[in-house]
N, C-alpha and C positions, 0 to 999 in steps of 0.2 A: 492328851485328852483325858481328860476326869471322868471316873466311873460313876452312874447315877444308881444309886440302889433305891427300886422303888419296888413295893409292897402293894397286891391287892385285893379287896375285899367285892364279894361279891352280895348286892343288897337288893337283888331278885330284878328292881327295874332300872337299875344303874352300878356301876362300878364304881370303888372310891379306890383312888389311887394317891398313895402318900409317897414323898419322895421327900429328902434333905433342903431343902432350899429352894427358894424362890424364882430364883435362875432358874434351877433346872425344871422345875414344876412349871414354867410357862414356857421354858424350851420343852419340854415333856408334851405338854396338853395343845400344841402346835403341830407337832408332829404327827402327835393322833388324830386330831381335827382334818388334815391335810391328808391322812393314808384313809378315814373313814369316810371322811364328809360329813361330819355333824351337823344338824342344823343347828342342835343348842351344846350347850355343856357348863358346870357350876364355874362361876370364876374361883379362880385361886386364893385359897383360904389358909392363914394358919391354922393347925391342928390346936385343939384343946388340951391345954397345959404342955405343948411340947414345942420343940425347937424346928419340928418338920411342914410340913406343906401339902395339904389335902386339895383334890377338886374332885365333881362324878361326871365318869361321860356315862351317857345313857346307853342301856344294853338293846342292841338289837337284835333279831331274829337270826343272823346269820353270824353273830359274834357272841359265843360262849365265852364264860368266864374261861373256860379252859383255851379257848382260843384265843384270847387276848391275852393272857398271859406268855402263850406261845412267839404270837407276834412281839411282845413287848423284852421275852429274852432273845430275839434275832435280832434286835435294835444293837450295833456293836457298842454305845455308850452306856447298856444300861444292864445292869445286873438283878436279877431276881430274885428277892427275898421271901423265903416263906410265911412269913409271920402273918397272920392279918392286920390289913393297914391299920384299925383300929386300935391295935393291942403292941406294935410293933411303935419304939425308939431307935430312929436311926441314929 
């Protein structure tokens, strides 16, 4: 099983979350859809001038950036990079 190194950015009314690939960025934004219940979220974008894979779920009341990060390093496929997803080449 392949480790998904995804990186995030917190932009006050949504999270962007950048991850290596396509694959994994719509196995990624499934999983969160599925553990939160979103009603919406962006579709799967590639990142500007890079090889990776951006989308935002929208931030709710009860999900801090700090806490979705938490849930997102308990994920056993996914490893946590510090960087912000903006500035950050996987």
């Amino acid at each position: 099983m392949q480790t998904i190194r995804v990186a995030v950015q917190d932009l006050s009314d949504a999270y962007l979350i950048r991850v290596d690939s396509l694959p994994e960025a719509t196995w990624l934004l499934a999983r969160l859809s599925h553990a939160f219940v979103f009603k919406s979220a962006s579709d799967v974008q590639r990142a500007a001038g890079s090889l990776d894979y951006t989308f935002e779920i929208p931030a709710l009341p009860w999900l801090t950036c700090d806490r979705l990060k938490e849930l997102l390093a308990a994920m056993p496929r996914v490893s946590l990079i510090s960087a912000p997803a903006t500035a950050v080449s996987l």
